[in-house]
C-alpha positions in Angstrom: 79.0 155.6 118.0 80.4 155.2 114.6 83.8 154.7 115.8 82.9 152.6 118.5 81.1 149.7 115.7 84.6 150.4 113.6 86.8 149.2 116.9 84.3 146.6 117.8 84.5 145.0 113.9 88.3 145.1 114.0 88.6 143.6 118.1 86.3 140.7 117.0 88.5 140.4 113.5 91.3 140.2 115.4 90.1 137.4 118.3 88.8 135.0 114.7 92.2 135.5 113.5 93.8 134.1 116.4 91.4 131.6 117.4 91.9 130.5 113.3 95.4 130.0 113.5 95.1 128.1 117.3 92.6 126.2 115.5 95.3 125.5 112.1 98.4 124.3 114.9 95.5 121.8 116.6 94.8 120.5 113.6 98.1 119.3 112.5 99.3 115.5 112.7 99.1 114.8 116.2 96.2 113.2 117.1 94.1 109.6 116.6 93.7 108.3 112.7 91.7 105.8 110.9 93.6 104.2 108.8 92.7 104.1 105.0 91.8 100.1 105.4 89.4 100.9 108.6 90.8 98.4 110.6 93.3 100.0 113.2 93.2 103.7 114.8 96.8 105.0 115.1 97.6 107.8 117.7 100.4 110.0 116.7 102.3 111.8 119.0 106.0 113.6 120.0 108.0 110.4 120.5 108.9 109.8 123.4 112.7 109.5 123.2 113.9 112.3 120.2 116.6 110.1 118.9 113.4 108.1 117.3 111.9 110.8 115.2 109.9 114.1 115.2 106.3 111.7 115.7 105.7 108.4 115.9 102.8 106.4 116.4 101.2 103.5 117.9 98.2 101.4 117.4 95.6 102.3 120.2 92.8 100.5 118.4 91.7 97.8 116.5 88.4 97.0 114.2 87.0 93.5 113.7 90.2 91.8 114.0 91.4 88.5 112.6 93.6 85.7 114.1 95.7 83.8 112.2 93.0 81.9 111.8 90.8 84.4 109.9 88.0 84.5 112.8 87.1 87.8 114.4 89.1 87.8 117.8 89.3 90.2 120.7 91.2 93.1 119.9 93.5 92.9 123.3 94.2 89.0 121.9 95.5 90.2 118.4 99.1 89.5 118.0 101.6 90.1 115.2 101.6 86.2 113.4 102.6 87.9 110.3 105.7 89.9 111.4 108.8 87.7 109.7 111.0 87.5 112.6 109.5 84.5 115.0 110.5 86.4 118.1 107.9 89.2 117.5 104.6 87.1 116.1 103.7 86.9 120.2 103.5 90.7 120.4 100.3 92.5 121.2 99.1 94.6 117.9 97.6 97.0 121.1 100.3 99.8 121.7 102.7 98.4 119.0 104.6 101.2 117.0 103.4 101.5 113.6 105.5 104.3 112.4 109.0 106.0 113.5 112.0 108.0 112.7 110.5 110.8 110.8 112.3 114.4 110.1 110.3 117.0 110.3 110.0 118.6 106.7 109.8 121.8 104.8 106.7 123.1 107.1 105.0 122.0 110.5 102.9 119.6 108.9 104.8 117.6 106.9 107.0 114.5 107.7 109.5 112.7 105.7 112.3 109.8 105.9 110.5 107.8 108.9 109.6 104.3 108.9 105.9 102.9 108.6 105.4 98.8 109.5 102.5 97.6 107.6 100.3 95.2 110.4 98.6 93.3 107.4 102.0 91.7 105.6 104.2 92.1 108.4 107.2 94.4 106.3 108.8 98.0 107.2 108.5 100.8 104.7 110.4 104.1 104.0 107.8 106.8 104.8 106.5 110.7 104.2 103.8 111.9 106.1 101.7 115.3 105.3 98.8 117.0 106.1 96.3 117.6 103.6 94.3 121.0 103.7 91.2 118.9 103.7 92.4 117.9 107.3 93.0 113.5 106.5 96.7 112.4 106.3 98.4 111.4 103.9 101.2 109.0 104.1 103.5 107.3 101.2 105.3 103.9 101.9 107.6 103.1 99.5 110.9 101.0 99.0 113.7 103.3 97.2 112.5 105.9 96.0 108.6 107.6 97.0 108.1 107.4 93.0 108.0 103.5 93.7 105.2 103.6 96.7 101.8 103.4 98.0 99.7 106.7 99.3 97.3 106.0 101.8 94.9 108.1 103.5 93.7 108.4 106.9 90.5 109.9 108.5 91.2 112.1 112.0 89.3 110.3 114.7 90.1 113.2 117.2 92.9 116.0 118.3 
């Protein structure tokens, strides 16, 4: 009976082990983020074409938007008026790519040398991405050199 408890403790050891490090691989980047501001929700996935990066991400959803204006508008509505180049104000925020082009670093979690466009001043940044064992994201924009950037984090929304 004895032995039967023993193989019983060490089968259900086992099955939380695995189910643990199932849990640790769905818990990584991938997924939909709230962005430290709390205005847009960012899905990140595999890119779709590999020549653009390990992840990238779009904008899937947007909080109390403003127009150019500074009125709350329909999120569908919300276009990019503060990108620099003319030809891409007229595009919808909705399904824009918001970051790009990153190398997957030292572990599975962690992303570096990819490109992050910042929605509210309309400029591209150099970006690393990681995983924090809290489970929020951390990403740091910078120009140059990371030592010269901005962290944000984000909140998971879901996997």
């Amino acid at each position: 009976m004895r032995r039967l408890v023993v193989l019983a403790s060490m089968m259900l050891l086992a099955t939380s082990a695995q189910s643990s490090g199932v849990m640790a691989q769905q818990s990584g980047v991938m997924g939909t983020w709230l962005t430290q501001s709390g205005v847009a929700q960012v899905k990140i996935a595999p890119c779709a074409d590999p020549k653009t990066g390990a992840i990238c991400g779009t904008i899937v959803g947007l909080i109390n938007p403003k127009g150019p204006n500074g009125n709350v508008v329909a999120p569908e509505t919300v276009t990019d008026y503060r990108n620099p180049d003319p030809a891409l104000r007229s595009r919808k925020m909705l399904g824009m790519p918001l970051i790009w082009g990153f190398k997957t670093g030292s572990d599975a979690n962690t992303f570096e040398d990819g490109k992050i466009y910042n929605g509210e001043n309309g400029k591209i940044y150099s970006a690393n991405i990681s995983l924090q064992p809290d489970g929020k994201l951390r990403l740091r924009g910078y120009v140059g050199s990371p030592m010269f950037g901005e962290t944000q984090v984000w909140t998971r929304i879901s996997q």
